[in-house]
C-alpha positions as CSV (number, residue, x, y, z in Angstrom):
1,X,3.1,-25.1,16.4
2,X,2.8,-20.9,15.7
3,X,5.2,-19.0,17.1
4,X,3.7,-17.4,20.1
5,X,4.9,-13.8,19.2
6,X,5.9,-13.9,15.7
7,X,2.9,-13.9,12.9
8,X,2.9,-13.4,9.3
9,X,0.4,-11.2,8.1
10,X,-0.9,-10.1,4.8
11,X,2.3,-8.7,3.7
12,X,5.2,-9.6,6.8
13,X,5.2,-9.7,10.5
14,X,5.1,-6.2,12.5
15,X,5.5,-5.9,15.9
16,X,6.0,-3.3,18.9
17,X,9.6,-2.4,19.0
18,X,11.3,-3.5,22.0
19,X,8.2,-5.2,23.2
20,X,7.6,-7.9,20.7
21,X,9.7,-6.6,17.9
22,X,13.1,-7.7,19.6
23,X,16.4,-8.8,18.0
24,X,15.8,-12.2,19.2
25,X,12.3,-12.6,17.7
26,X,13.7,-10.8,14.6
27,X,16.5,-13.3,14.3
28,X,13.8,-16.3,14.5
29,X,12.1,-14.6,11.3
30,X,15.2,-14.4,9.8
31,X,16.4,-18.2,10.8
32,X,12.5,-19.2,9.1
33,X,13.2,-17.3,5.9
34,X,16.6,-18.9,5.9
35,X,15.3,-22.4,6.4
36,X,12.3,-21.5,3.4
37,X,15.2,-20.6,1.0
38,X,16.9,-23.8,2.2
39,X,14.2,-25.7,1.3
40,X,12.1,-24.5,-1.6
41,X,14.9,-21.6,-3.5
42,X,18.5,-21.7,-4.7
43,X,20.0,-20.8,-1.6
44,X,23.3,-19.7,-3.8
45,X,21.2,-16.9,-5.3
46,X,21.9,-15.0,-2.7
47,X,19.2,-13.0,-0.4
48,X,18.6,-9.0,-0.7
49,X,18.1,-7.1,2.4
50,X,16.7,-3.3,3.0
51,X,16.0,-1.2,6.2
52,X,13.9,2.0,6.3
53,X,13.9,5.1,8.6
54,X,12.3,3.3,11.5
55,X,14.4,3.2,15.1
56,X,17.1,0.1,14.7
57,X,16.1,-0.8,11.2
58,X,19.7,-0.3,10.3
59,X,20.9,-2.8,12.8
60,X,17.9,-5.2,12.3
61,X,18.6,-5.5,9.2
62,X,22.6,-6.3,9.9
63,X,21.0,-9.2,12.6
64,X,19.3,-10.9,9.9
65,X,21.7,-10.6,7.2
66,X,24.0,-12.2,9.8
67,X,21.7,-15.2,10.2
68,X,21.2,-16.0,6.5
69,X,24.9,-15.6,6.4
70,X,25.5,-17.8,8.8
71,X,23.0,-20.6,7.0
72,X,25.4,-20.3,3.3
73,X,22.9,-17.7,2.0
74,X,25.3,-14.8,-0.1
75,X,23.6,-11.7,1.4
76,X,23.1,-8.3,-0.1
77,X,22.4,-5.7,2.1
78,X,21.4,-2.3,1.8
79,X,24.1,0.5,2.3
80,X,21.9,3.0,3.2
81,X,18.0,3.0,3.8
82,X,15.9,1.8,0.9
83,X,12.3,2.3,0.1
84,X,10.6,-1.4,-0.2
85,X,9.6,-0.6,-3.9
86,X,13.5,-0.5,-4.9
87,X,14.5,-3.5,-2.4
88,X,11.8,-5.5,-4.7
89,X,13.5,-4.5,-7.5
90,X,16.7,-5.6,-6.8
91,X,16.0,-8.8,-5.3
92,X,13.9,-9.4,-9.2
93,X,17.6,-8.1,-11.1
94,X,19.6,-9.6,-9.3
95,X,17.5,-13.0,-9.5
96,X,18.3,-13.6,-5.6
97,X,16.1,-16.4,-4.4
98,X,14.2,-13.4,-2.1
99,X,14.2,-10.5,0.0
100,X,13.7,-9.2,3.5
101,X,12.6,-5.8,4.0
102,X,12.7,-4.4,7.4
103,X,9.8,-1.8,7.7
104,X,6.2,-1.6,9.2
105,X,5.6,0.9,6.5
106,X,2.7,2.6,7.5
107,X,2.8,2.0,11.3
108,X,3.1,4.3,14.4
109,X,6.8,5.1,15.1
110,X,6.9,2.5,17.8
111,X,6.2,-0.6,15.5
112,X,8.9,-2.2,13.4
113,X,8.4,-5.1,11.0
114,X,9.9,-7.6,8.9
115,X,8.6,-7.8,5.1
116,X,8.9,-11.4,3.0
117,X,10.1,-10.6,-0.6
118,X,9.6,-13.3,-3.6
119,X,12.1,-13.8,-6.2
120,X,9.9,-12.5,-8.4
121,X,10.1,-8.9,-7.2
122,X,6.7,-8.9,-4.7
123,X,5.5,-9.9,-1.9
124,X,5.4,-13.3,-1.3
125,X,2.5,-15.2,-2.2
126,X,0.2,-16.3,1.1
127,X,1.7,-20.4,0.3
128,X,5.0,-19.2,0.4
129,X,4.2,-16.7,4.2
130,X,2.5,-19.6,5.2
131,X,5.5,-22.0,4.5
132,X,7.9,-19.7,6.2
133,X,5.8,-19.8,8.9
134,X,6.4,-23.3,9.8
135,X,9.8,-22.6,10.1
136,X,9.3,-20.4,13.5
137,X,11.2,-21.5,16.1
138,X,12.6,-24.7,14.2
139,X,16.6,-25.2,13.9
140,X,18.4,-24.0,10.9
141,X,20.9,-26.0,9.5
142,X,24.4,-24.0,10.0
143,X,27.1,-23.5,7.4
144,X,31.0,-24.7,7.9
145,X,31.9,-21.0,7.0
146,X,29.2,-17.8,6.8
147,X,28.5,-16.7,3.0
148,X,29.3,-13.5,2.2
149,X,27.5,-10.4,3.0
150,X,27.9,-7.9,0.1
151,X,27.3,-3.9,0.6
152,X,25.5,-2.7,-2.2
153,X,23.1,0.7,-3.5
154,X,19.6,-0.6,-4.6
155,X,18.7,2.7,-5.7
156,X,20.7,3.7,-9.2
157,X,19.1,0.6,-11.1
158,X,15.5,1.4,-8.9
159,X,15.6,5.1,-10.0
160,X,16.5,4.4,-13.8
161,X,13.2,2.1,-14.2
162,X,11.1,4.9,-12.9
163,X,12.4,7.3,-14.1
164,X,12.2,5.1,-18.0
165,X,8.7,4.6,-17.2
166,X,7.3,8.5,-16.3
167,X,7.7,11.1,-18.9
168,X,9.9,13.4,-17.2
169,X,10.1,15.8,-20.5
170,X,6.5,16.5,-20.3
171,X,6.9,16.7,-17.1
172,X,9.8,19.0,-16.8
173,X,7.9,21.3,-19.7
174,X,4.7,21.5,-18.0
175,X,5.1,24.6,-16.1
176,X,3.3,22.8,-12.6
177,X,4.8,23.3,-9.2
178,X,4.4,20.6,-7.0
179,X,4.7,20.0,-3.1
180,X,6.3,16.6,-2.1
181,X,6.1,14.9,1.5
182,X,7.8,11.8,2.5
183,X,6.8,11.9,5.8
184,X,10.3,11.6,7.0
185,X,10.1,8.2,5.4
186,X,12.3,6.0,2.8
187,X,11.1,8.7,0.0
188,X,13.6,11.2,1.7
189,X,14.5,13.4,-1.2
190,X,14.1,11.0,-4.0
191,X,11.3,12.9,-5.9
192,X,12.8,16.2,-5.0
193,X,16.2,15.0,-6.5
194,X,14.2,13.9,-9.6
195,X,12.4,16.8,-10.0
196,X,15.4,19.6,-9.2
197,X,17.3,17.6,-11.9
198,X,15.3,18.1,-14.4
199,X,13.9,21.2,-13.4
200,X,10.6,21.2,-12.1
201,X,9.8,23.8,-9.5
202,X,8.3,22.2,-6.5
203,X,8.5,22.1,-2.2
204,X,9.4,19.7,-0.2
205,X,7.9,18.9,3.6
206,X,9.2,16.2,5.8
207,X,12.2,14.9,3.8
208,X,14.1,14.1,6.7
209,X,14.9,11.4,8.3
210,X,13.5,11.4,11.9
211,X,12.1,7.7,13.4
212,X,9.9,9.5,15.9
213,X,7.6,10.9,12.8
214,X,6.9,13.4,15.2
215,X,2.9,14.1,15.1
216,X,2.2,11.4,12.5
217,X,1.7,8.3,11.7
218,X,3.4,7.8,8.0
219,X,0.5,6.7,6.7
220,X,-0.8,9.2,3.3
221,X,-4.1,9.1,4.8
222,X,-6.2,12.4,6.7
223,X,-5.5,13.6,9.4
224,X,-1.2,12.8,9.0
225,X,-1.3,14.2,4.9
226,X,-2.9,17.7,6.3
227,X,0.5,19.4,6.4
228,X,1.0,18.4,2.5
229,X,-2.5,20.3,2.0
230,X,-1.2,23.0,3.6
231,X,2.0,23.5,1.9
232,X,0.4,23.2,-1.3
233,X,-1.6,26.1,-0.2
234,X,0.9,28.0,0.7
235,X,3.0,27.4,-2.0
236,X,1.0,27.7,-4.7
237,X,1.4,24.1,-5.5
238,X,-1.0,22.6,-8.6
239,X,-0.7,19.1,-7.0
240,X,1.1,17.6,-3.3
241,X,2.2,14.3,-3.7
242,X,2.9,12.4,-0.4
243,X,5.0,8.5,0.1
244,X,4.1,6.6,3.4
245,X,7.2,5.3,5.5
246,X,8.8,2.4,3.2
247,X,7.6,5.1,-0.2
248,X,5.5,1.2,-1.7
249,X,1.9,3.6,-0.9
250,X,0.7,7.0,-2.5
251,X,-1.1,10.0,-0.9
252,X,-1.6,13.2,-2.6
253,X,-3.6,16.6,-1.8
254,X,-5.1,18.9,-4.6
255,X,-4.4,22.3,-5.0
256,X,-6.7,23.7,-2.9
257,X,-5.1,21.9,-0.1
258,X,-7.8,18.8,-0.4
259,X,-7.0,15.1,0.6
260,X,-7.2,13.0,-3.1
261,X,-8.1,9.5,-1.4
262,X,-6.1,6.2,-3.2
263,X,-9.1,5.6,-4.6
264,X,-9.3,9.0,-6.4
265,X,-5.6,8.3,-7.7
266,X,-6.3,4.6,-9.0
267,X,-9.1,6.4,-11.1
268,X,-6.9,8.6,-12.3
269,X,-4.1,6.6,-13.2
270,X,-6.6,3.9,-14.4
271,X,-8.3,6.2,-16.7
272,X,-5.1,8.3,-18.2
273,X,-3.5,4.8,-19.0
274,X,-6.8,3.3,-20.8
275,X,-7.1,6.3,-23.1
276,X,-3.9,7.4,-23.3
277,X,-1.6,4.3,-23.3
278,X,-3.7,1.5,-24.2
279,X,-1.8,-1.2,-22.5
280,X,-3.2,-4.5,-22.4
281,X,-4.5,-6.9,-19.5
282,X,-7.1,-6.9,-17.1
283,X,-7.4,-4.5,-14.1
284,X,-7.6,-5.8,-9.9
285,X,-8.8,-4.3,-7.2
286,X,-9.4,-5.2,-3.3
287,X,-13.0,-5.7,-2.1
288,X,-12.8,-2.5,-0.1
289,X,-12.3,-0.1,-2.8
290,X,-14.2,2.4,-5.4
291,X,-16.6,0.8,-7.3
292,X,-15.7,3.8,-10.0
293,X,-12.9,1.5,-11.3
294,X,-15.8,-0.8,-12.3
295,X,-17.3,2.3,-14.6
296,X,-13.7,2.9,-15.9
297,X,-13.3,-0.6,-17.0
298,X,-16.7,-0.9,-18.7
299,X,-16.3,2.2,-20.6
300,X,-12.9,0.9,-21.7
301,X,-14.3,-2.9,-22.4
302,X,-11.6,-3.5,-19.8
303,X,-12.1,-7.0,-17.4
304,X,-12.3,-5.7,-13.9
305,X,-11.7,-8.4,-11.3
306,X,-12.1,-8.1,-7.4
307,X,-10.2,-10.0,-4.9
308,X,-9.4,-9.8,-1.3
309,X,-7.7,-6.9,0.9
310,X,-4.0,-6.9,0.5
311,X,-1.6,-6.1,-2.4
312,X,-0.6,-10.0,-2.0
313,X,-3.5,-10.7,-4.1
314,X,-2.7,-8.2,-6.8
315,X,1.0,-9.5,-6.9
316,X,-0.9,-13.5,-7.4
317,X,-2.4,-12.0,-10.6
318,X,-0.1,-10.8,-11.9
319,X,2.2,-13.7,-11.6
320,X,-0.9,-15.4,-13.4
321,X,-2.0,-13.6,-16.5
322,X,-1.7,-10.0,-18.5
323,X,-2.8,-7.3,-15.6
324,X,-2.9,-3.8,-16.6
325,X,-2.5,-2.9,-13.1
326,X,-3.9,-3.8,-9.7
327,X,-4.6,-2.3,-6.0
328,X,-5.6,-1.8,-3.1
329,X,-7.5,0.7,-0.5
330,X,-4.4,1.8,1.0
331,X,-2.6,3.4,-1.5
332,X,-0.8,0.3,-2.5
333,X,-1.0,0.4,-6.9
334,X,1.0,-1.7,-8.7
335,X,2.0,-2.0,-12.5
336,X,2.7,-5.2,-13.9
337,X,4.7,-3.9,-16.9
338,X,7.1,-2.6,-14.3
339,X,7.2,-4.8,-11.0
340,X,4.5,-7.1,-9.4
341,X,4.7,-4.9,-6.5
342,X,3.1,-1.4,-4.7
343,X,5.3,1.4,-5.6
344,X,4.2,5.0,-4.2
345,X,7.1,7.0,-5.5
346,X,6.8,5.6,-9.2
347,X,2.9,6.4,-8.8
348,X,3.9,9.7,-7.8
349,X,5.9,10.5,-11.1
350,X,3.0,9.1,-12.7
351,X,0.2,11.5,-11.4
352,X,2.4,14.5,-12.3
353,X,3.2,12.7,-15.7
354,X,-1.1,13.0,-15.7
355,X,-1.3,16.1,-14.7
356,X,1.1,17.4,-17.6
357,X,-0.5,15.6,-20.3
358,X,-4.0,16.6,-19.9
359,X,-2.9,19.8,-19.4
360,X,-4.8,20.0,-15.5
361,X,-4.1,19.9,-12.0
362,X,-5.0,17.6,-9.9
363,X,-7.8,19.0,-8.3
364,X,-9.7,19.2,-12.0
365,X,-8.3,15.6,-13.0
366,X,-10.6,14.4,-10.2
367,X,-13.3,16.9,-10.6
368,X,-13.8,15.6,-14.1
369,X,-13.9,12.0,-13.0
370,X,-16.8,12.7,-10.4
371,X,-18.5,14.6,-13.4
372,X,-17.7,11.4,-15.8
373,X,-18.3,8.5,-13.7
374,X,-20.8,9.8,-11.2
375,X,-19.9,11.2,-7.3
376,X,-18.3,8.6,-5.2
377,X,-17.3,9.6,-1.9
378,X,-15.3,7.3,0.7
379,X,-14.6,6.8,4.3
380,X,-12.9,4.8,6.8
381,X,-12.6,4.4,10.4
382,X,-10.5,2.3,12.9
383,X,-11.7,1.0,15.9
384,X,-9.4,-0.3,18.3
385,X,-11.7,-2.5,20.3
386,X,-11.5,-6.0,22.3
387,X,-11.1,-9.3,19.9
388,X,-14.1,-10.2,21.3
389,X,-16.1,-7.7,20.5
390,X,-14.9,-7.7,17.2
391,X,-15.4,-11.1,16.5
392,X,-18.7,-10.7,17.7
393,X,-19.8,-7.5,15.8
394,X,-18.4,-9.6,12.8
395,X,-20.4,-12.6,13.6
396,X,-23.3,-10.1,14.1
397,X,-22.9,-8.6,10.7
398,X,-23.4,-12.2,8.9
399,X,-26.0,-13.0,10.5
400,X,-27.6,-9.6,9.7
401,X,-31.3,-10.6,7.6
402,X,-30.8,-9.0,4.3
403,X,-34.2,-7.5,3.0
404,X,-36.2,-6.8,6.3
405,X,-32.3,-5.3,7.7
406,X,-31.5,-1.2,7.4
407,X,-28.1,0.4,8.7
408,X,-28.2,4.6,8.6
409,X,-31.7,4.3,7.5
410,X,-31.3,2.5,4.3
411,X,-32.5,-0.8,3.8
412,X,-29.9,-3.5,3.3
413,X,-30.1,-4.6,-0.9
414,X,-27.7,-7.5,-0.6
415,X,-24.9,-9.3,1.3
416,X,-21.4,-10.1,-0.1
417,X,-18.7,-12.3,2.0
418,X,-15.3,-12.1,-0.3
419,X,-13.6,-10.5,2.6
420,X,-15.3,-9.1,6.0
421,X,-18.7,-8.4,5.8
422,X,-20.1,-5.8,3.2
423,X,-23.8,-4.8,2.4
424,X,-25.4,-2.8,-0.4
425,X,-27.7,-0.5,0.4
426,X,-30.6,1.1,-1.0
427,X,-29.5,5.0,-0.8
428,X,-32.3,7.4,-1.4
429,X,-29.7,10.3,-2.2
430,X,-29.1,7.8,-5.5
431,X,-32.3,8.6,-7.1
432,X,-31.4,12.2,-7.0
433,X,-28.2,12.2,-8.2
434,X,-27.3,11.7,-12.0
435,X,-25.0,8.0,-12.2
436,X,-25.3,8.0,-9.0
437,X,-22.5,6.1,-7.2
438,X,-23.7,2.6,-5.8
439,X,-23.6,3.0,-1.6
440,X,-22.0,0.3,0.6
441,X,-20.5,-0.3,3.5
442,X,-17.8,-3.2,4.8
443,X,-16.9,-4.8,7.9
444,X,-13.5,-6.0,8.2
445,X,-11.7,-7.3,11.0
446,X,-8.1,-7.4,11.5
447,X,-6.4,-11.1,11.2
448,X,-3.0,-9.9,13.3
449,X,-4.6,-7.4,16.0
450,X,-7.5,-6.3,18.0
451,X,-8.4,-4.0,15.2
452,X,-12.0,-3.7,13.3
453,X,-12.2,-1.4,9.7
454,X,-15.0,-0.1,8.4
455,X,-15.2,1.2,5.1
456,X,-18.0,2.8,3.0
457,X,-18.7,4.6,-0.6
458,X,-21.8,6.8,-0.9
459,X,-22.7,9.9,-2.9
460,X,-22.0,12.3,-0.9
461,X,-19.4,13.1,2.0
462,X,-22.5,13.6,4.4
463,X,-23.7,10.4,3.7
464,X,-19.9,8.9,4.3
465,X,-20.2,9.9,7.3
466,X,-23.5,9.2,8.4
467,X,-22.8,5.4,7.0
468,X,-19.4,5.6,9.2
469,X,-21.1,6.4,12.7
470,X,-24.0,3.9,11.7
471,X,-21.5,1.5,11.2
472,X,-19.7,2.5,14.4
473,X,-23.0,2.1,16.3
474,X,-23.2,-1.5,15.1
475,X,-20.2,-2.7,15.6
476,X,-19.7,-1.6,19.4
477,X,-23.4,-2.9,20.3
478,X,-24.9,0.5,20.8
């Protein structure tokens, strides 16, 4: 029987704080992930647990270590609030059986949420959510006396395995001047700490810690990144590089104040490690991002493989086979070399590590990609609309006739199911444009809440945008 209020969703349960999101509920997550470890871990591994900025995180976190405690599970919990990156990493050194992070990372300020770590350093895979899950409301067997709970600092070891993996020399010799926003998220002054150490000059915005994220949602997206752009401005910044609420996503802003979407800083990242590094394995990516990582990868004789939306099917790759590295639309990129997991403020170091090794700013990074690999422009917009009117525009969408079908105009090429609904369309623009980008547009409703995405690549931002109030149009029956 599903818990009523309690569901795990791609990557954790989130809920409304103080609606849904009490410490009740939270303890009957807790008690769940307990009873999993029971069953299928070493429950004498012990469990990690981490808290970001969010309102009550702190003692959130305390209730649940208090419940594993209480079921013989050693806890060790966070002294101070942790990004989700570093709470992944130290539930993979210390080989605990897993980890609970307590975030909704890229949430409004209301939300909270509680995150599912694997022993293996990343989420947890959707066999072991959907085990937990049957756990909800069940008893957990109680131990004669409560295990310990330990205190302890996930960030030294965290910081050190960044820190090995970026070049900081080259990027301390460089001579670029950055802008950083954590958007008074688990970053805090983590980058700015790095980067004042070893003595690059740079700005930071938002670096402290305030659970309202007043104005924002901490999500490195438009419009909530526009202060970054801004900054960089009016600094003189060559790149702004931006962490969303638990610092596992990436957002950054050119020097010309621009947003660089995620998909823009896969590209990037993609491209400087194929010529540059030469690491082996195969790159993944979601269903709902830049086709430009296919161009990448067939330049480089690289396997691309796309799977569904959510890092959880990155992190099942590389628990699989030799990935390069994986992500998703969100900002979410993950190297396997260094954890199976999203990590925003690594990927940070990473773009300025980029940046000083070509020799360019960010802006002309993705201004050569676009003149490489052909224009691809993106989009996305949320609509906050009925479940049954999502479900229906859904049901609409698949039913759509491919061939005799055309949404902004352009007639509808072929039909693809992986995850939502996405077509390819037959873009006049395209035949103008040299390697012209390949023009789609998705469909995607929400599993967890009465939420419908819809995401598109064209060649040009008009046509983005065009595509995104076609799309609209479609999906609310007008």
């Amino acid at each position: 029987m599903p818990h009523p209020q309690i569901k795990f969703g791609t990557d954790g349960w989130r809920g409304v704080i103080a609606d849904d999101f009490t410490f009740a509920n939270v303890r009957t997550a807790a008690a769940a992930i307990a009873s999993y470890i029971h069953a299928e871990e070493d429950p004498t591994k012990g469990l990690c647990i981490g808290y970001d900025t969010r309102f009550g995180s702190r003692a959130f976190a305390q209730a649940c270590a208090e419940v594993a405690s209480s079921t013989g599970i050693p806890v060790f919990l966070a002294n101070d609030i942790t990004p989700t990156p570093a709470l992944s990493f130290g539930v993979r050194e210390r080989k605990a059986a897993g980890g609970i992070m307590i975030t909704s990372s890229h949430n409004p300020a209301q939300w909270n949420g509680v995150k599912y770590k694997a022993w293996y350093g990343g989420s947890g895979k959707p066999s072991i959510i959907a085990a937990i899950e049957t756990y909800l409301g069940k008893p957990v067997p109680q131990a004669a006396t409560p295990a310990p709970i330990e205190t302890v600092d996930f960030l030294p070891s965290y910081l050190a395995a960044i820190e090995y993996f970026a070049d900081l020399d080259l990027i301390a010799k460089s001579g670029f001047k950055f802008a950083i926003d954590s958007m008074y998220g688990a970053g805090r002054t983590i980058l700015s700490d790095i980067f004042t150490r070893i003595g690059v000059d740079h700005v930071q915005i938002r670096g402290n810690v305030d659970p309202l994220f007043p104005g924002i949602n901490p999500e490195p997206i438009e419009p909530h990144i526009r202060a970054l752009g801004e900054a960089c401005v009016a600094h003189k910044c060559h790149a702004g590089l931006c962490t969303d609420g638990d610092a596992d996503r990436i957002g950054a802003t050119d020097e010309h104040g621009n947003f660089v979407d995620p998909h823009k800083i896969f590209s990037v990242l993609l491209a400087w490690v194929l010529k540059r590094k030469g690491w082996p394995g195969a790159v993944t990516r979601a269903f709902n991002t830049t086709k430009m990582l296919d161009r990448i990868c067939a330049k480089y004789n690289r396997e691309l493989i796309e799977h569904g939306i959510g890092f959880k099917f990155v992190c099942d790759y590389m628990l699989e086979r030799e990935i390069l590295m994986g992500g998703e639309e969100s900002g979410g990129i993950g190297f396997q070399r260094h954890l199976p997991e999203r990590d925003g403020l690594l990927n940070a170091l990473l773009l300025a590590n980029v940046m000083a090794d070509e020799k360019k700013t960010l802006g002309q990074l993705v201004a050569d990609l676009q003149a490489e690999y052909g224009e691809h422009h993106y989009g996305r917009i949320d609509l906050h609309i009925p479940d049954a009117i999502k479900n229906a525009a859904i049901a609409k969408a698949r039913a759509l006739p491919v061939g005799d079908t055309s949404i902004a105009g352009m007639p509808v090429l072929r039909q693809e199911t992986l995850d939502g609904v996405k077509f390819y369309l037959d873009n006049p623009e395209a035949k103008t444009k040299p390697n012209a980008a390949e023009t789609w547009i998705l469909f995607r409703a929400s599993g967890t809440e009465p939420l419908m995405r819809i995401y598109t690549e064209s060649t040009s931002p008009e046509n983005v945008q065009k595509l995104l109030a076609s799309g609209r149009a479609f999906a609310l029956g007008e």
